[in-house]
Steps between C-alpha positions, in 0.01 A plus 500: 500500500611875410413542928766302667908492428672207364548327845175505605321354198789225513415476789145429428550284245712269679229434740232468261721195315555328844149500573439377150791229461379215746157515379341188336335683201845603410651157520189407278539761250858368447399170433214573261774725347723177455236251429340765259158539666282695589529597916246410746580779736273460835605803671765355759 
């Protein structure tokens, strides 16, 4: 965002990808990736 320096949306964005990296919609939008589906994302 143009409201925040560099740091702080870092910053920001480094939390947002550790909440998002141990999710299991993430793990199963990697496989569908690799087995070429379509996801089946439940919201977890």
């Amino acid at each position: 965002s143009q409201n925040i320096d560099l740091k702080s949306g870092y910053m920001f964005e480094l939390e947002a990808y550790n909440r998002m990296v141990t999710t299991e919609d993430r793990v199963e939008g990697i496989l569908a990736y690799n087995e070429k589906r379509k996801a089946q994302f439940r919201g977890q």
